[in-house]
NUDOZA-278432 format. One record per residue: residue in one letter; x, y, z of N, C-alpha, C in turn. Coordinates in steps of 0.2 Angstrom, whole numbers, plus 5000, padded with zeros to 4 digits. Example, Ala and Ser with C-alpha at 12.3 -4.5 7.8 and 13.67 -1.06 7.14 Angstrom:
% residues 2
   type   n.c1   n.c2   n.c3   ca.c1   ca.c2   ca.c3   c.c1   c.c2   c.c3
      a   5066   4972   5039    5062    4978    5039   5066   4984   5039
      s   5064   4989   5035    5068    4995    5036   5064   5000   5039
END
This chain:
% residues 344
   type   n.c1   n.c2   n.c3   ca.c1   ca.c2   ca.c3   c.c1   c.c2   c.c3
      x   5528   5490   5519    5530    5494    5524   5529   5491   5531
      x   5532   5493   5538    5531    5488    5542   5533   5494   5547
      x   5530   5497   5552    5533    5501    5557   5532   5497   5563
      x   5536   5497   5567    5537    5495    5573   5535   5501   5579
      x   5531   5501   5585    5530    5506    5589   5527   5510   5588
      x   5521   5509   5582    5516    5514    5578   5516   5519   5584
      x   5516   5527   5579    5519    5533    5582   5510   5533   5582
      x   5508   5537   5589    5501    5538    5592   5499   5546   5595
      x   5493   5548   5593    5493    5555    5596   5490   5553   5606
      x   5486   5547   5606    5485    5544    5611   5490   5539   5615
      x   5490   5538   5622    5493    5529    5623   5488   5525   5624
      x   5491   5522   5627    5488    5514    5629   5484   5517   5635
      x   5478   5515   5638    5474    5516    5640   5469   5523   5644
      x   5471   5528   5638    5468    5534    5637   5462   5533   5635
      x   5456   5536   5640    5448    5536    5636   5449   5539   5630
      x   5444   5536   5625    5442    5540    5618   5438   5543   5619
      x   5432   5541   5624    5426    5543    5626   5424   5542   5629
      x   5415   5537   5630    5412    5536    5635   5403   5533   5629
      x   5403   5529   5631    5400    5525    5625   5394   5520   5631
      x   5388   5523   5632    5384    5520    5636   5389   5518   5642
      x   5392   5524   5646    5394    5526    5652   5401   5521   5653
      x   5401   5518   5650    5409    5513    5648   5413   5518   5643
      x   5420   5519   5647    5423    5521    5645   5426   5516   5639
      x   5428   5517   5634    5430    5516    5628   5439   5516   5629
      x   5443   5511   5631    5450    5513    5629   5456   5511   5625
      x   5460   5515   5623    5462    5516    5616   5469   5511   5617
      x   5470   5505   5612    5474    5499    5612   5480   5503   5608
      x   5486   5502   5609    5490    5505    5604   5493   5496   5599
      x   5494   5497   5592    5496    5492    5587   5504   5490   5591
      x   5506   5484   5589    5512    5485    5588   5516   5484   5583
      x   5513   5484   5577    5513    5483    5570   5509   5485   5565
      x   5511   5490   5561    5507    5490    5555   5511   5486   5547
      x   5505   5484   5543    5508    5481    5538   5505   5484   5532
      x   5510   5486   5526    5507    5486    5518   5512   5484   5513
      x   5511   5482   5509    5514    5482    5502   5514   5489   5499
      x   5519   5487   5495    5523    5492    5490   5515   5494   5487
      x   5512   5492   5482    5505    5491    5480   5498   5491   5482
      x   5497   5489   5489    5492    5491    5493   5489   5496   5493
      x   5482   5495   5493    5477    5502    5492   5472   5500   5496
      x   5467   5494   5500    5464    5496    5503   5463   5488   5505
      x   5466   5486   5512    5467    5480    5512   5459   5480   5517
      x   5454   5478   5516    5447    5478    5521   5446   5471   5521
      x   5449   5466   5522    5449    5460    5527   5453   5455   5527
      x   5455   5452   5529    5461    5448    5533   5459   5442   5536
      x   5465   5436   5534    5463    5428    5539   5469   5430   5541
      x   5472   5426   5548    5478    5424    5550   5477   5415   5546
      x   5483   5413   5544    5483    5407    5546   5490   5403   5548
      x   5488   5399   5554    5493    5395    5559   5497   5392   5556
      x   5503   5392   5557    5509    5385    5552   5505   5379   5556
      x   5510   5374   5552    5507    5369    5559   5514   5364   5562
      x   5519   5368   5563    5524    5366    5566   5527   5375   5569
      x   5528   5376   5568    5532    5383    5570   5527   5390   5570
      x   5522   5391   5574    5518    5394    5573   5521   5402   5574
      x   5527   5404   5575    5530    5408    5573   5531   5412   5566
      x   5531   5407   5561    5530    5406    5554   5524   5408   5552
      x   5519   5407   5556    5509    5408    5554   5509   5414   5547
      x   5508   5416   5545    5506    5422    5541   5497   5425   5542
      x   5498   5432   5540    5492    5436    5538   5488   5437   5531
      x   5484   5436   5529    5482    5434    5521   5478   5440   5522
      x   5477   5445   5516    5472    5450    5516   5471   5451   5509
      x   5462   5453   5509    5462    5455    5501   5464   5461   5498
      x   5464   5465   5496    5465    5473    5494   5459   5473   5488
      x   5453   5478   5491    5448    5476    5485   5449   5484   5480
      x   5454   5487   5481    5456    5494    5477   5461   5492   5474
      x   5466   5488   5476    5472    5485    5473   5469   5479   5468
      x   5466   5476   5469    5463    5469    5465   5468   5464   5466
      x   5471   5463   5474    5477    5459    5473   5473   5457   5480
      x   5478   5451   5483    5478    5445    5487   5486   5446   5489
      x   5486   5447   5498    5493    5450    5500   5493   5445   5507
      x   5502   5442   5506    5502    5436    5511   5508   5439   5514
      x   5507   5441   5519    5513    5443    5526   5516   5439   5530
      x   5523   5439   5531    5524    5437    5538   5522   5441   5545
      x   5524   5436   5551    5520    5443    5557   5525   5447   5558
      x   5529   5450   5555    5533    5456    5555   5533   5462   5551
      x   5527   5460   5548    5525    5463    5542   5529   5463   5533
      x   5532   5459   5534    5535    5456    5528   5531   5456   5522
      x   5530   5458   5516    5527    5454    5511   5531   5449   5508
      x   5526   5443   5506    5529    5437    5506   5526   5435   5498
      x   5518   5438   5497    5516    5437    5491   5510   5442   5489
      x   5512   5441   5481    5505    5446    5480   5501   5442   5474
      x   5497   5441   5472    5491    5439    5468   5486   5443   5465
      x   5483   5442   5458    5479    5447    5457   5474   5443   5458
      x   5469   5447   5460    5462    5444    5461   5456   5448   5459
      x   5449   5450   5457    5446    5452    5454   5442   5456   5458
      x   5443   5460   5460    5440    5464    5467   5437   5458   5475
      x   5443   5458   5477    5442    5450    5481   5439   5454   5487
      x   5432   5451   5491    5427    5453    5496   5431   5451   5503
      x   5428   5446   5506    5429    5444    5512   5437   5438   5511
      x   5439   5436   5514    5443    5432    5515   5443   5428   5519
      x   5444   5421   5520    5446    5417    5525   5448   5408   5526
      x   5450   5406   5530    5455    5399    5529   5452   5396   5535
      x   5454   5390   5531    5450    5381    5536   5459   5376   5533
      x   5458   5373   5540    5465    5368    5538   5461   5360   5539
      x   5463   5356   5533    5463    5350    5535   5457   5346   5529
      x   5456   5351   5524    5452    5351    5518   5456   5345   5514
      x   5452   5341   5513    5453    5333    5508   5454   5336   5503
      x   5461   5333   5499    5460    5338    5490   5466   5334   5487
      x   5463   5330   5482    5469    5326    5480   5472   5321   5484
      x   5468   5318   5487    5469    5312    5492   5475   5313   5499
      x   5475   5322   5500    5479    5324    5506   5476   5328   5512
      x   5475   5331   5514    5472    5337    5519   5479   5344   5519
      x   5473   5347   5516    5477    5353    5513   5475   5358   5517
      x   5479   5364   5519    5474    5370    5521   5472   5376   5516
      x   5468   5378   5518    5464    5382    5512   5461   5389   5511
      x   5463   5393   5508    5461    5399    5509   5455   5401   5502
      x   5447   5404   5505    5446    5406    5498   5443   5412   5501
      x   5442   5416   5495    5439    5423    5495   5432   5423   5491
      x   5426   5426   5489    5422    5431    5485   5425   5436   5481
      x   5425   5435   5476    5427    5441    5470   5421   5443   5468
      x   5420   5450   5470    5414    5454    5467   5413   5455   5461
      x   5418   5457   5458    5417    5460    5450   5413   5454   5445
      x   5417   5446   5447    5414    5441    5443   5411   5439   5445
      x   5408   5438   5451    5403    5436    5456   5405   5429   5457
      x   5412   5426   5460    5415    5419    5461   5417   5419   5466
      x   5418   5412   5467    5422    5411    5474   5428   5407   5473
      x   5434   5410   5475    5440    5407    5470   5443   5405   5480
      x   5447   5398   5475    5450    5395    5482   5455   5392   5483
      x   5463   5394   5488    5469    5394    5486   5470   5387   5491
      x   5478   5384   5489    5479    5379    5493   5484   5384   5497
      x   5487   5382   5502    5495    5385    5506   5499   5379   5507
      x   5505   5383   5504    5510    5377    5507   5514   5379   5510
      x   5513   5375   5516    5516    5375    5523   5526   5376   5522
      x   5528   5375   5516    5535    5375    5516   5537   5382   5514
      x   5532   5385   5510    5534    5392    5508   5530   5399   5509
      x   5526   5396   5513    5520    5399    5514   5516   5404   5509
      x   5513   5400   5505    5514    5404    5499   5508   5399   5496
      x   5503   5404   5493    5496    5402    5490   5498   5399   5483
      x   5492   5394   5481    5492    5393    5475   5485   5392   5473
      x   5482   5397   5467    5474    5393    5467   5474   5386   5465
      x   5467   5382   5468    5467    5376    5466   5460   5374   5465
      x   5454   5381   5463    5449    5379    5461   5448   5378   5454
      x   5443   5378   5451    5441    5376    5446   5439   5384   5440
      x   5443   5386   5441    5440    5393    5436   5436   5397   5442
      x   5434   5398   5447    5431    5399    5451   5424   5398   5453
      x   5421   5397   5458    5414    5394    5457   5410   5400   5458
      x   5406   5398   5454    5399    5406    5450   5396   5405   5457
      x   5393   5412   5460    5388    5414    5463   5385   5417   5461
      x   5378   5420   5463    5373    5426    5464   5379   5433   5464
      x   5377   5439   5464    5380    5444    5462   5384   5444   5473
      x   5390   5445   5474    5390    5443    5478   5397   5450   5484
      x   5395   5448   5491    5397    5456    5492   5403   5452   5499
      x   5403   5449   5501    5406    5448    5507   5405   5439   5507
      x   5407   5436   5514    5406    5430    5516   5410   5426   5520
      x   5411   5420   5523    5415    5418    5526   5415   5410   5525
      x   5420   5404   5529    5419    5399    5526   5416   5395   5534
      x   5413   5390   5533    5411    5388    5539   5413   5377   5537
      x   5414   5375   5543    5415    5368    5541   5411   5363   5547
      x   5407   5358   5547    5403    5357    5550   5407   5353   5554
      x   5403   5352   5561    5404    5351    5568   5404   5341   5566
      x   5397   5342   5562    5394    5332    5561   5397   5332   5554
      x   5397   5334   5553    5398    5330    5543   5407   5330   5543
      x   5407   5337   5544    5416    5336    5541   5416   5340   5534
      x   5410   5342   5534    5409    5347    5526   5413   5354   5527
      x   5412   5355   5520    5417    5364    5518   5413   5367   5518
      x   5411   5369   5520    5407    5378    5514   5409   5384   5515
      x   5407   5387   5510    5409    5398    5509   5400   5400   5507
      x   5399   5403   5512    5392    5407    5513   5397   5416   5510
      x   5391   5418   5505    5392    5422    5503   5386   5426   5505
      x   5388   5434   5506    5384    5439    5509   5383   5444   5504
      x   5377   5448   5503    5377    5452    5496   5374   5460   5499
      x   5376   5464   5496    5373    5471    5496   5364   5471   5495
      x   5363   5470   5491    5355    5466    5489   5352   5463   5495
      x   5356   5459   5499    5352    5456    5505   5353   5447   5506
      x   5355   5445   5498    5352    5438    5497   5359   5434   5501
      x   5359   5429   5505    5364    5426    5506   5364   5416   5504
      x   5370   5415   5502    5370    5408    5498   5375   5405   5501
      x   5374   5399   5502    5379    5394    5505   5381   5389   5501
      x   5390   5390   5500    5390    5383    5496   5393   5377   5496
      x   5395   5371   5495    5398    5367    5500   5404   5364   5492
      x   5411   5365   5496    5416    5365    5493   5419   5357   5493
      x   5421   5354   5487    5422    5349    5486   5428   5350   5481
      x   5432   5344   5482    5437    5340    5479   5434   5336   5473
      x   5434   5340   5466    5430    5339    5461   5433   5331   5456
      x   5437   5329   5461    5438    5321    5459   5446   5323   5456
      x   5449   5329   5453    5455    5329    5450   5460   5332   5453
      x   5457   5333   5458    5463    5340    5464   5461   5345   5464
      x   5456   5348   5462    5455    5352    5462   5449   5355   5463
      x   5447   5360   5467    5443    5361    5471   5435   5366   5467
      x   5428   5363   5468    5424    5364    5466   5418   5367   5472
      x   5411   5370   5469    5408    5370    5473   5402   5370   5471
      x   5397   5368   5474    5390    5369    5473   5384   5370   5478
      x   5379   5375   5476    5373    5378    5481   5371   5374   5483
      x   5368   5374   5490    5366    5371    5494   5360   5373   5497
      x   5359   5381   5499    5354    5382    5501   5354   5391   5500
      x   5350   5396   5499    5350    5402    5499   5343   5403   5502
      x   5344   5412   5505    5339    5415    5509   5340   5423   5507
      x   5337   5426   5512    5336    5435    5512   5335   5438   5519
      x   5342   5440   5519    5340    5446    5525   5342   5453   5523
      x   5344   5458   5527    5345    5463    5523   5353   5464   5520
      x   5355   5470   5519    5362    5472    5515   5366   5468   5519
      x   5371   5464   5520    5375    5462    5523   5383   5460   5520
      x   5387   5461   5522    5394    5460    5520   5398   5454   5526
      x   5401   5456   5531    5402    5453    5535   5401   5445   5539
      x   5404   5441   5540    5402    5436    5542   5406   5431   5545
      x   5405   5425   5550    5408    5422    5553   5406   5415   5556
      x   5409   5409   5556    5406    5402    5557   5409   5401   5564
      x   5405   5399   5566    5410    5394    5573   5409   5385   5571
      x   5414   5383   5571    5415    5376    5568   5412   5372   5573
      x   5415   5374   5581    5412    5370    5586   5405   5368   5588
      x   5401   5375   5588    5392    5375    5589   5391   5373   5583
      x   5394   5377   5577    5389    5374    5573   5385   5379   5569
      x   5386   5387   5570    5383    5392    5572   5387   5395   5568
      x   5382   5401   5560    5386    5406    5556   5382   5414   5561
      x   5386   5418   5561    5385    5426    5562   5385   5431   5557
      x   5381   5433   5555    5379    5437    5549   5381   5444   5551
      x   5383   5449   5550    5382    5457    5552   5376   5460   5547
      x   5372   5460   5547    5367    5467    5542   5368   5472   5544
      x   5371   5476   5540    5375    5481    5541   5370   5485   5546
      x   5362   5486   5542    5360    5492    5546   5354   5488   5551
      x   5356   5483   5553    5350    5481    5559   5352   5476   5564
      x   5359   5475   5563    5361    5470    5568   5365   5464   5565
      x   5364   5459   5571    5369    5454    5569   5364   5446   5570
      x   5366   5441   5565    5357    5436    5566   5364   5431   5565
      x   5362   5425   5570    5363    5417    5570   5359   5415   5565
      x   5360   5409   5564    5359    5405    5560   5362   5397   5560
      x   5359   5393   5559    5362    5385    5559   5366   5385   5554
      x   5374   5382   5554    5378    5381    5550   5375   5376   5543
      x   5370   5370   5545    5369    5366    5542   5365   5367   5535
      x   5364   5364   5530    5359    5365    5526   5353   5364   5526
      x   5352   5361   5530    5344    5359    5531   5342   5363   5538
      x   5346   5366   5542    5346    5371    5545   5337   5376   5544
      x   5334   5379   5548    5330    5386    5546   5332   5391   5545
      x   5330   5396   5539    5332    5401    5538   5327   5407   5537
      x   5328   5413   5542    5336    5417    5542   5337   5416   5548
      x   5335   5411   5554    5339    5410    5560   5336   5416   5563
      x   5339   5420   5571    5337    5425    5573   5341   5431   5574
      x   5340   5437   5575    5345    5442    5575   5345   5441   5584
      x   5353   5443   5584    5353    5440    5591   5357   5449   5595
      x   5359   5452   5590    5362    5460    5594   5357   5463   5589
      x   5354   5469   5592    5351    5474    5586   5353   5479   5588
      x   5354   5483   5580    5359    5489    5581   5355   5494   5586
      x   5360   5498   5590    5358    5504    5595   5359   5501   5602
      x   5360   5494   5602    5364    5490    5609   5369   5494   5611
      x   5370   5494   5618    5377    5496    5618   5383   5499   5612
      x   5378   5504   5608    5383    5510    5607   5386   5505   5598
      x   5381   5500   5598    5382    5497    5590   5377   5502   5584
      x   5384   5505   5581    5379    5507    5575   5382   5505   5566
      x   5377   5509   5563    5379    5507    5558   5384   5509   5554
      x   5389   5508   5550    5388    5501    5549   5391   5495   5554
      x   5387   5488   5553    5390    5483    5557   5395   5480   5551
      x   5400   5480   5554    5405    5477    5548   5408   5470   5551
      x   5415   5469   5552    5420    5465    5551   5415   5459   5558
      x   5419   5454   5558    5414    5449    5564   5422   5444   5564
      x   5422   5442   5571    5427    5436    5572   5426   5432   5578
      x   5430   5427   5578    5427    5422    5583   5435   5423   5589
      x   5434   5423   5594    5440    5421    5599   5438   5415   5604
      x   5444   5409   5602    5441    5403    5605   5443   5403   5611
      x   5441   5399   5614    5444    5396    5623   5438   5390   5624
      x   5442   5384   5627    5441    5380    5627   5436   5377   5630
      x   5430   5372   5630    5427    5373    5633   5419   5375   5630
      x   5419   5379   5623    5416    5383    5621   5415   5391   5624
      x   5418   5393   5628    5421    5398    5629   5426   5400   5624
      x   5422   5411   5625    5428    5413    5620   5422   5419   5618
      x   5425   5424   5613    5421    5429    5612   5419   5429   5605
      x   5414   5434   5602    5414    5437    5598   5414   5444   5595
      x   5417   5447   5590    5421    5452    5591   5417   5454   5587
      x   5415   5463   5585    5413    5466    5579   5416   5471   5579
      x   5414   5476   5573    5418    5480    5570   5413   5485   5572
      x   5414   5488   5575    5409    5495    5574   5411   5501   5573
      x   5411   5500   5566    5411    5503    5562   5410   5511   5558
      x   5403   5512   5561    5402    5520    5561   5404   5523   5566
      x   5408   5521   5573    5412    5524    5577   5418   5521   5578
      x   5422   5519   5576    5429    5516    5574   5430   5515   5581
      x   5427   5508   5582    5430    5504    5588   5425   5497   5588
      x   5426   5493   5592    5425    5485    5595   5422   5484   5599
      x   5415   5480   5596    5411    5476    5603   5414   5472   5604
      x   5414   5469   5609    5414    5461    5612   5408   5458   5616
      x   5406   5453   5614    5403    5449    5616   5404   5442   5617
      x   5402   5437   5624    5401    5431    5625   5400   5426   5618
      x   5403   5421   5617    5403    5417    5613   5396   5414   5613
      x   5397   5413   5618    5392    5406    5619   5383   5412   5622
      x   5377   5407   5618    5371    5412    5620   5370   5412   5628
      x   5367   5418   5629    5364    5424    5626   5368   5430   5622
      x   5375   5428   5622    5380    5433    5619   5379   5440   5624
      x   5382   5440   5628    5381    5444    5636   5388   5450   5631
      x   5384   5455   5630    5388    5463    5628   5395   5461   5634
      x   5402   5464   5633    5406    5463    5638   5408   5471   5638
      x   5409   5472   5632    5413    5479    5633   5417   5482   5626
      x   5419   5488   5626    5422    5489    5620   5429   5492   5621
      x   5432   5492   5616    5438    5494    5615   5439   5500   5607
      x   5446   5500   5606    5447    5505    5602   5456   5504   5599
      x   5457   5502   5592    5463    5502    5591   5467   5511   5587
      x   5472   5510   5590    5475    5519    5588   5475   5517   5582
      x   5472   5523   5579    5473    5523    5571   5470   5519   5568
      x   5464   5515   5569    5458    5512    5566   5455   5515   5565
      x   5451   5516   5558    5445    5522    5558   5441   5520   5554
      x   5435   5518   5555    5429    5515    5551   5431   5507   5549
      x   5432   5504   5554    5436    5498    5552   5430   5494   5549
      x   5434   5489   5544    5427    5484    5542   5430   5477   5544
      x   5435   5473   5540    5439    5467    5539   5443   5469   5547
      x   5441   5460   5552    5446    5461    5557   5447   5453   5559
      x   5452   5450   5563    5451    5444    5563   5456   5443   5569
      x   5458   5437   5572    5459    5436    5581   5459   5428   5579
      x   5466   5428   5585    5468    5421    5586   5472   5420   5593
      x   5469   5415   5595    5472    5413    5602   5479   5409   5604
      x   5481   5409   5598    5487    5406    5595   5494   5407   5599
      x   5499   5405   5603    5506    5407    5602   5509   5406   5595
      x   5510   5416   5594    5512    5417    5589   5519   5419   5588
      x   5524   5417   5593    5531    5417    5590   5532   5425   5598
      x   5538   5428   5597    5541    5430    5599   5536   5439   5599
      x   5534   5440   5595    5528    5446    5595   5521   5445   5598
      x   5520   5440   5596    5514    5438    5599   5513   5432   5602
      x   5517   5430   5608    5516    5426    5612   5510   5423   5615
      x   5504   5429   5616    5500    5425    5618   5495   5426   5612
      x   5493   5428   5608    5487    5429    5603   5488   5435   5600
      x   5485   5436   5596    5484    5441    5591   5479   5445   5588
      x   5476   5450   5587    5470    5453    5586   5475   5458   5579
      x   5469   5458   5574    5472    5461    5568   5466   5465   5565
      x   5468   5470   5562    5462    5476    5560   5461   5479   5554
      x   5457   5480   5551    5458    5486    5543   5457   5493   5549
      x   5461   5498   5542    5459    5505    5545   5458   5509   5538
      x   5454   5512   5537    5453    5516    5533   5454   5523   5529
      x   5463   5521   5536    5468    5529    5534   5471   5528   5531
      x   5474   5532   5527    5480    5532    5520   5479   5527   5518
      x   5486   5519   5518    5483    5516    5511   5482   5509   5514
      x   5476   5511   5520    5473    5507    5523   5478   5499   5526
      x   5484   5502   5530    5489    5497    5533   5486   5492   5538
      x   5485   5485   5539    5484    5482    5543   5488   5482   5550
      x   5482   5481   5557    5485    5483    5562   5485   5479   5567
      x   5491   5476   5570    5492    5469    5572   5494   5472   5582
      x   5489   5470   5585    5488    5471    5594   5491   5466   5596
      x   5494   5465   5600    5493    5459    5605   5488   5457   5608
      x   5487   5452   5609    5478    5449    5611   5480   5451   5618
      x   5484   5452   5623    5486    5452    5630   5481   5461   5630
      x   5485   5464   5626    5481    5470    5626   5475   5471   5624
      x   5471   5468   5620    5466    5470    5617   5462   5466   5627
      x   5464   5461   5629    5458    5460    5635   5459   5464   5640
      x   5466   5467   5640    5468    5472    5648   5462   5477   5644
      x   5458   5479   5640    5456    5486    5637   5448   5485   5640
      x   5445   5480   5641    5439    5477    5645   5439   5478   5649
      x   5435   5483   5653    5435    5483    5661   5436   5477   5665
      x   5431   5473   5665    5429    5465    5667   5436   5462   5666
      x   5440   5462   5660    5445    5458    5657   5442   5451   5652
      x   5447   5451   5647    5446    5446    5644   5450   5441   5648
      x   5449   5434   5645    5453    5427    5646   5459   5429   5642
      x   5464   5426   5643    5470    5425    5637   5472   5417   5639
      x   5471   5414   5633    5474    5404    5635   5474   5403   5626
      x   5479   5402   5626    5484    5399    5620   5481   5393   5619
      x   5479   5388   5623    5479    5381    5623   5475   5378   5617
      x   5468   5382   5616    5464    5380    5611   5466   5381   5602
      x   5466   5373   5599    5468    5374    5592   5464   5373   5587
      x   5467   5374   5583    5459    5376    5575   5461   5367   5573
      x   5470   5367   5574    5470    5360    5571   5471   5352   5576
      x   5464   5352   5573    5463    5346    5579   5461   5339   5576
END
């Protein structure tokens, strides 16, 4: 399903509130997306073509459905996959695999406790698994993928209800096919959510009920890093869910959270001390968890960037903003520059 000009009881920048004396205003979508079969799509990658960035797609898991759903940006479904209660989701381009640089998407599947990991191809835009049976984890609840600034390595850090979190580093098992193995595991509290910046070097963790902790991408890294938001900051409460990175060049650029027990968006400075900016609010978002953001020229709809959401009404449709409007909703203002690329 795909509606254009999502019908709203609010508009574009009507207070929702007032949230630590910052007004709160409310972004309108200019798309929602679902599948015939969608039930509960709670997180999502964008990923970029790498010639016609018009062509990029949105991948989201559906952890109700037990499927794996690939969109055009017009809300198209393009594919569906069965997957075993699949967690977090997300994609790295440029992964060695069969002696090419593949782009890659993998997920956590909760039910089997695995991290199962597809290729894309850039002609049909269209997954294919190319792990190895999947690769076993600890009992496992969210997580995200990170790729090192100095080595050039892969990893999917997995995040658990339990608290345990485990990093693993993904390899091309000599046949084409994509393996993995533990590297390092730690404990912090309940966490789901998560998010790598490739350029620092730096993973973001959300624990749901106490904030948000840094930690060094690295293996030999210290762990658990330090909590760098705690929850009750500016109007952050529980749960902390969804986390995304918006680059700009430079090291500059935000990161974004899902705040989740009031169905709206932090933002914060990329770079430390991660200086609070402001929040926002997308119509028809409610309890969001799964969100993700790119500074990309995205074709004809999203010329300058893109911001993408779960919402937790009906049958939980993904919700695609113009990045232009998600920074006009910042009193300060966000940046908007296209310029900066993931493939470099």
């Amino acid at each position: 399903m795909i509606a254009l000009g999502f019908g709203l009881a609010l508009g574009a920048g009507q207070a929702l509130g007032k949230e630590n004396d910052n007004e709160v205003k409310l972004v309108p979508p200019k798309l929602k997306c679902s599948a015939r079969a969608s039930r509960d799509q709670d997180d999502m990658c964008l990923w970029v073509h790498p010639a016609d960035r018009s062509r990029s797609t949105l991948i989201s898991s559906d952890k109700a459905a037990g499927k794996i759903f690939v969109y055009d940006l017009e809300g198209k479904p393009l594919q569906s996959l069965p997957a075993q209660h699949p967690g977090n989701i997300d994609v790295r381009y440029g992964f060695p695999l069969g002696g090419q640089l593949v782009d890659i998407v993998a997920c956590n599947q909760r039910d089997d406790s695995k991290i199962v990991v597809y290729q894309v191809d850039a002609h049909t835009r269209q997954l294919k698994r190319v792990d190895t049976g999947g690769i076993r984890t600890a009992k496992n609840y969210g997580g995200a993928m990170y790729r090192s600034p100095g080595t050039g390595k892969f990893y999917f850090l997995i995040t658990s209800e339990k608290g345990h979190v485990e990093q693993y580093e993904l390899v091309d098992d000599g046949t084409g096919r994509v393996a993995g193995k533990k590297v390092r595991s730690w404990k912090i509290g309940m966490a789901e959510a998560a998010v790598a910046d490739d350029e620092t070097g730096k993973i973001y963790i959300g624990e749901e009920n106490r904030g948000i902790w840094e930690v060094g991408g690295e293996p030999d890294d210290p762990t658990p890093g330090r909590r760098i938001i705690e929850l009750g900051e500016n109007g952050l409460a529980a749960d902390v869910e969804g986390l995304a990175i918006y680059y700009l060049p430079g090291g500059g650029g935000y990161l974004i959270v899902s705040n989740q027990g009031r169905s709206n968006f932090k933002v914060y400075e990329r770079a430390a001390p991660h200086k609070f900016l402001g929040t926002f609010a997308i119509a028809g978002a409610k309890e969001t968890d799964g969100l993700d953001v790119s500074n990309a020229s995205l074709g004809q709809h999203f010329p300058k960037g893109l911001f993408v959401c779960h919402t937790a009404e009906g049958n939980c449709p993904i919700l695609l903003t113009p990045w232009e409007s998600v920074a006009r909703a910042i009193p300060s203002g966000l940046k908007i520059d296209t310029s900066w690329s993931r493939r470099r």
